[in-house]
N, C-alpha and C positions, 0 to 999 in steps of 0.2 A: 473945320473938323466936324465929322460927324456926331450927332449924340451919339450910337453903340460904340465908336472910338473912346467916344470920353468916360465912357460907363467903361468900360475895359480897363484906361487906364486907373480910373479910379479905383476900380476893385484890386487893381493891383497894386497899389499903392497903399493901399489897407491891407491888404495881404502881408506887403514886404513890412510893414508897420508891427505887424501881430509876429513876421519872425524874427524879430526884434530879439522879442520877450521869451524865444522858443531857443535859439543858436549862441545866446549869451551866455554869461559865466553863472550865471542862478538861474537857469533857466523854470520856466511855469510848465512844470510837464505836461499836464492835459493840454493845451494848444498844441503840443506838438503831434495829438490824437486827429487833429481837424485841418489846420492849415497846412500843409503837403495836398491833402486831398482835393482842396479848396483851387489851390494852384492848376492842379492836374487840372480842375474843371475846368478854371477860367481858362488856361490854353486849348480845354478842346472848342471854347465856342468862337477862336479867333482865328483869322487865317494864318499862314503858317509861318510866314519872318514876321508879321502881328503877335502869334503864340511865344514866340523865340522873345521879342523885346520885350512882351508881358512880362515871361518868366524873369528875365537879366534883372528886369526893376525890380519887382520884388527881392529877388535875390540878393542883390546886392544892398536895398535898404537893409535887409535882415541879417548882412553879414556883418554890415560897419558898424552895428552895435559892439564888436570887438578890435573893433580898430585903435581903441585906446590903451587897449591892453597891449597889441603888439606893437605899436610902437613905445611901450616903456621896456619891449625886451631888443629891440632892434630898429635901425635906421628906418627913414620915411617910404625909402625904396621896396624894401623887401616888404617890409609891414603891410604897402598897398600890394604888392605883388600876392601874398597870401590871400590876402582880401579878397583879392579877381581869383585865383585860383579856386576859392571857398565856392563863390556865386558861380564858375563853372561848374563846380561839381553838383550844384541845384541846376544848371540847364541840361546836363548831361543824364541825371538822373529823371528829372521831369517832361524834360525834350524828347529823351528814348523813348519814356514807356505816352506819352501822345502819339510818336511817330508808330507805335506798334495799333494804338487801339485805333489811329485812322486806318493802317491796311489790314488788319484783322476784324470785320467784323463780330466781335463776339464779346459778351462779356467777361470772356477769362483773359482776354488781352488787358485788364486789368491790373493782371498779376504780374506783368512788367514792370510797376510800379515798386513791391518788392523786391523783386529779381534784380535788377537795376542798382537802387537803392543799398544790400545788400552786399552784392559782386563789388560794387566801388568801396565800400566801407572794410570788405575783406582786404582789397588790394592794396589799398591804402595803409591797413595795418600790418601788412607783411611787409610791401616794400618802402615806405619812407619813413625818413629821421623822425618826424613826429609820431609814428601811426596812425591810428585812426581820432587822433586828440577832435572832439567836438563832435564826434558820433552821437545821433540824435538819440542812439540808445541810450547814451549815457542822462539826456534828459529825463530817465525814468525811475533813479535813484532813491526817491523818494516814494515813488508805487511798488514797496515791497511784492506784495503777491505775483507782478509784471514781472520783476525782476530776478524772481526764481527760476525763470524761464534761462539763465545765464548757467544754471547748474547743467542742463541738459544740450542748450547749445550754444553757448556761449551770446555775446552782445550782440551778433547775428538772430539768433534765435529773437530776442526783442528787437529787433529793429526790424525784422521779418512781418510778426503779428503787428506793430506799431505802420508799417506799410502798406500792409493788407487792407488792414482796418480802414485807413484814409483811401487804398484803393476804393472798397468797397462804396464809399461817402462820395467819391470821385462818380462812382458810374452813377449813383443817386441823383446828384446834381446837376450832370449834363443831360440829362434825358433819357439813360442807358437802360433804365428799367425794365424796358419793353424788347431788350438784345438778348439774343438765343444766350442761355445759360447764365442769364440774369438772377435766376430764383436761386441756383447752386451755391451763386458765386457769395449771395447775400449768407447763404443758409452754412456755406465754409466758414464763412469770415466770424459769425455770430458763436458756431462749434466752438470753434480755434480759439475764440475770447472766452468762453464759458469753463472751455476746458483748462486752458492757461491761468486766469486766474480761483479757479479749485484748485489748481495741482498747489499752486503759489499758497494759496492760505492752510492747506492740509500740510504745506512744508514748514509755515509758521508758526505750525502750533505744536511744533519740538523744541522741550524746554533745555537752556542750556544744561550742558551734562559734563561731568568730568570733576576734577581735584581744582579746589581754590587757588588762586595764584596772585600773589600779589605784585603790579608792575609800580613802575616810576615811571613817569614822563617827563622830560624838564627841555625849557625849549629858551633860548635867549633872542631879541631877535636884532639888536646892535649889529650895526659891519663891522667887523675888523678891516681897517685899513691896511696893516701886515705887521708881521711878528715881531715880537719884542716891544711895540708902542703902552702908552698907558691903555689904553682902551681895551690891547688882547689881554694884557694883567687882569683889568676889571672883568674883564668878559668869563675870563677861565677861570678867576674866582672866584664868581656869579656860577658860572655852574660845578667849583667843588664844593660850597653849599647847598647846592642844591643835592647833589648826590648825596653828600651827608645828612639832607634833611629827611630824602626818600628814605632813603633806607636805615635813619632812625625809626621810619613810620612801620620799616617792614618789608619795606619794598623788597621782592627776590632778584627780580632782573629791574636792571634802569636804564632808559632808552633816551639819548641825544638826539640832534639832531645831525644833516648834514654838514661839510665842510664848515662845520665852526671857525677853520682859521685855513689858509694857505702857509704852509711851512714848510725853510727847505731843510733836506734829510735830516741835517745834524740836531736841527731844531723838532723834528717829527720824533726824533728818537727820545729827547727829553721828553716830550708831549708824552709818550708813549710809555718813559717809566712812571711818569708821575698819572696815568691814567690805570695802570697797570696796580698800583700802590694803592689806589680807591678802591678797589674791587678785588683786591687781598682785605686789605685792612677791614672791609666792612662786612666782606665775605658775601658780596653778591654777583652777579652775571651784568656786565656793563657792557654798551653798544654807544659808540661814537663817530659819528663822521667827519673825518677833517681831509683836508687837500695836503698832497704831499710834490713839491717840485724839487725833482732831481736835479737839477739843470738840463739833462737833457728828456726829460719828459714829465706833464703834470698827470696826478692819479689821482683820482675821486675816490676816496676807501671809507668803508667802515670794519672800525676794528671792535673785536670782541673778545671780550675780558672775560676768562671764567672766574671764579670766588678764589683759588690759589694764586690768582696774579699772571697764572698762562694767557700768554694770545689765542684763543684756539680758533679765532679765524680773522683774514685781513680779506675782507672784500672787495671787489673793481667794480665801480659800477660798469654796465652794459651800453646804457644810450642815454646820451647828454642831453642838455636842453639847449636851444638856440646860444645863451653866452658863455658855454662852454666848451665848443665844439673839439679845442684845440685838447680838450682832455683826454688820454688813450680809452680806450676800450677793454675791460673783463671780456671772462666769457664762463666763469665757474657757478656751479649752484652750491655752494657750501648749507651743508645740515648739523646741527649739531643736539644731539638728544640731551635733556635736563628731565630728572625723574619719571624715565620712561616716556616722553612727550618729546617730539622732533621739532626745532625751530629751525626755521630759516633766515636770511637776511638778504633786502634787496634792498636799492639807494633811491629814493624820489621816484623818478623819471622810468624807474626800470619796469614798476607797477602799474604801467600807460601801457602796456604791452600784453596781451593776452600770451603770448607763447613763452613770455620769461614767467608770467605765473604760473602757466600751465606745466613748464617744468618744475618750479618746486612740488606741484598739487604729486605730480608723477613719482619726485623720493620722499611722498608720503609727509609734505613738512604740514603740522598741525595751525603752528602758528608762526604768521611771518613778519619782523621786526622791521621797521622802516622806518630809516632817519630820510627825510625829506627837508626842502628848501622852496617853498611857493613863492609867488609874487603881489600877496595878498588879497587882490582882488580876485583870484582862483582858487581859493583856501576851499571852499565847499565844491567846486568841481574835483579838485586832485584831489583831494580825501573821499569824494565819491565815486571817483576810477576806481581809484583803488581799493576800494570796498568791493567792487564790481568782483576783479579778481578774486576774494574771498570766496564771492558765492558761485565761481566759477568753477572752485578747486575743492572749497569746503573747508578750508581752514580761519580763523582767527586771523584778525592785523591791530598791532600795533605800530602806531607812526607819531612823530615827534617832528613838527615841520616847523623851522623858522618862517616869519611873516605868512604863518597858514595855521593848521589846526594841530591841537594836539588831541589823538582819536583811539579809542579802541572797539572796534565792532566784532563782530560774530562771522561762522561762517554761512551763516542766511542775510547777512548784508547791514545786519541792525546796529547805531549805535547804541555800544554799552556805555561807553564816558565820551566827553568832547569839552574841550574848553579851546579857548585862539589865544594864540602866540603873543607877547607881549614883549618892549624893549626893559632893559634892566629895572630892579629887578627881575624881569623875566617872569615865567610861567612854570609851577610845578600839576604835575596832574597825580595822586593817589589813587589806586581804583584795583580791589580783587575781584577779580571772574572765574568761572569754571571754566578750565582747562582738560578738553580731554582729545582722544585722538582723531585726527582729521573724518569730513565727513566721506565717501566713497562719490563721487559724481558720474554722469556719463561723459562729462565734457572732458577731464582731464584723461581718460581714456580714448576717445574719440575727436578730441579735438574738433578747429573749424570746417567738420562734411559738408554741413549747412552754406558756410561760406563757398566753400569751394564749388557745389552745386550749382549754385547762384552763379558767377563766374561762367562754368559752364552753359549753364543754361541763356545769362546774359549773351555772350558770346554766339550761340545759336539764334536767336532773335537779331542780331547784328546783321548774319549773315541771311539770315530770311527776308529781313528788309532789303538789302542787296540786293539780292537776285529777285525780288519781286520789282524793283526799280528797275535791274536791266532789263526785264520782260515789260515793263513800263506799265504794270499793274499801282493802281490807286485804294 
């Protein structure tokens, strides 16, 4: 084997090493500023099934840092199946935008590298059952100013500059400097960061605004094995203490978590007066999620209690998570206004979705209530989705997750409280913020253009390689 063989695969093995730390469930955000671009390089200075095996390695060392996780939600089969699907979507993304900067000499063939990048992270989030879960935007969770870019174009919009940027480090490395439109391409990339993070900190520096509110959180994170056992008794009155404790403190509204129990109808309907009777009696606004089996169908709901003991809403959730598949499907946005201020309610899984956010952001919901159910080791990723959403639409989230977090952040992305999910006793969270009416965004107007673009534009690069192959152009 030759030494530049071995240097090759060594960098790429350092590379797949660093996206480790980049595609995992805590991810280190700034690596994910440098290694994309790092990759791009190393495949352009290799030849082309060489470039292709590069990339696979890295890839795939950098996916199976989550291979732990899914197989605790699913068999051996599918778990590696996702796996390879993962590390495709880094050869298709990194594979494309090399096959474009070899037949275009230029250094704007760079910008295949977002386009690409982008277009798949769109597609992915419209059409499959997870959406875009592990979108390397979401590794930016933690770089506030980065992530106000989500107000204007949604996780496209950061994964777009977060592209660019490693494009731009891409043409650096290989030699590119010296390529027609090299100076543009640098002098974009540097704009685009300059201006993104001002626009980010000029949005951070709006103090919260609006009327005090004081919430409850209470989260237990025991299984119920199923209804009627000692364990559901202990569990459920684990959290009528707790309700009662919140809202001795004050609490206005008090937020559960998801599917505290599976129960069938006749037994959901006790649940339901004896939930109903906390939230008369204490006179506050109570949000619970529990599973309800018909016999002929399972439902994922959360129901909400106004202070007179009314349901005023039974929610479905939208889109399940791997071991719940068999559960139907909602499709409603229920809103319900408390002292002039619009809340809404979504379940877990629903808030991984840019377009179910982006419809509550659309009936104006200020703040949106989320009973959630993590798998622990995801607790700070799906509480940072779903934040994402916030600053997507501009409103406030509260979320209340077994085996994850219990959170309240703003509509610029920031934690205001957090604490993590604990077995019986359990977890109560206290915490008043200003509450006032949602912020206005572009995004919740305009939705993903950005993505769709990208798409389009992906698409047309496709087809230019094409037909520059049939003419047999290099």
């Amino acid at each position: 084997m030759k030494k530049p063989l071995l240097f090759l695969i060594a960098a790429a093995l350092a590379i797949g090493v660093g996206l480790r730390f980049v595609v995992n469930l805590e991810p280190v955000w700034w690596m994910a500023w440098v290694l994309p671009g790092m990759l791009l390089a190393l495949s352009l200075r290799a030849e082309a099934w060489t470039a292709r095996g590069l990339i696979v390695l890295a890839a795939l060392i950098g996916t199976s840092a989550n291979l732990p996780f899914f197989l605790k939600m699913m068999p051996p089969i599918p778990a590696l199946l996702i796996l390879l699907l993962q590390a495709l979507l880094w050869v298709f993304v990194v594979s494309g935008a090399r096959r474009v900067v070899k037949r275009f000499d230029s250094a704007w063939a760079f910008l295949a590298l977002p386009v690409f990048a982008v277009a798949a992270d769109t597609l992915l989030a419209h059409f499959t059952p997870d959406g875009n879960w592990g979108s390397l935007a979401y590794t930016q969770a933690e770089a506030l100013p980065i992530v106000q870019l989500a107000a204007v174009g949604g996780v496209g919009a950061i994964l777009f500059l977060l592209m660019l940027t490693n494009a731009a480090l891409a043409l650096a490395l290989s030699g590119g400097s010296g390529k027609r439109g090299a100076l543009p391409m640098y002098a974009l990339t540097v704009t685009l960061l300059a201006l993104s993070t001002g626009f980010g900190w000029w949005r951070l520096q709006t103090p919260p605004a609006g009327t005090p509110v004081s919430f409850g959180i209470a989260s237990v994170d025991d299984f119920i094995p199923g209804p009627g056992t000692e364990k559901s008794r202990d569990v459920w009155a684990q959290y009528d203490a707790q309700v009662l404790e919140l809202a001795g403190s004050g609490a206005k509204l008090v937020l559960l978590p998801e599917k505290i129990d599976v129960l069938p109808s006749d037994a959901a309907e006790l649940r339901k007066t004896r939930l109903a009777t906390l939230a008369r009696e204490n006179r506050i606004w109570l949000v619970a999620g529990v599973g309800v089996d018909t016999g002929k169908e399972r439902r994922n709901e959360a129901w909400w209690f106004a202070p007179d003991g009314r349901l005023a809403t039974n929610y479905l959730k939208h889109f399940m998570a791997p071991p719940e598949r068999e559960f139907v499907s909602g499709s409603e946005f229920p809103v319900n206004e408390i002292d002039g201020v619009r809340y809404g309610v979504a379940i877990c899984k629903d808030m991984h979705f840019a377009s179910l956010g982006r419809g509550f952001g659309a009936r104006d919901a200020a703040v949106m209530l989320v009973p959630a159910w993590d798998f622990d080791a995801d607790a700070w990723l799906a509480a940072d989705m779903t934040a994402l959403r916030g600053v997507e639409n501009g409103y406030s989230i509260v979320r209340s997750s077994r085996n994850g977090l219990l959170s309240i952040t703003d509509a610029y992305g920031r934690y205001l409280a957090v604490d993590r999910s604990s077995k019986i006793p359990g977890t109560t969270l206290f915490e008043t913020v200003d509450v006032g009416p949602r912020v206005a965004t572009v995004y919740t107007r305009t939705g993903d253009v950005l993505g769709w673009l990208c798409v389009t534009a992906a698409l047309a690069l496709m087809v230019l390689l094409f037909v520059r192959r049939k003419r047999g152009q290099t």
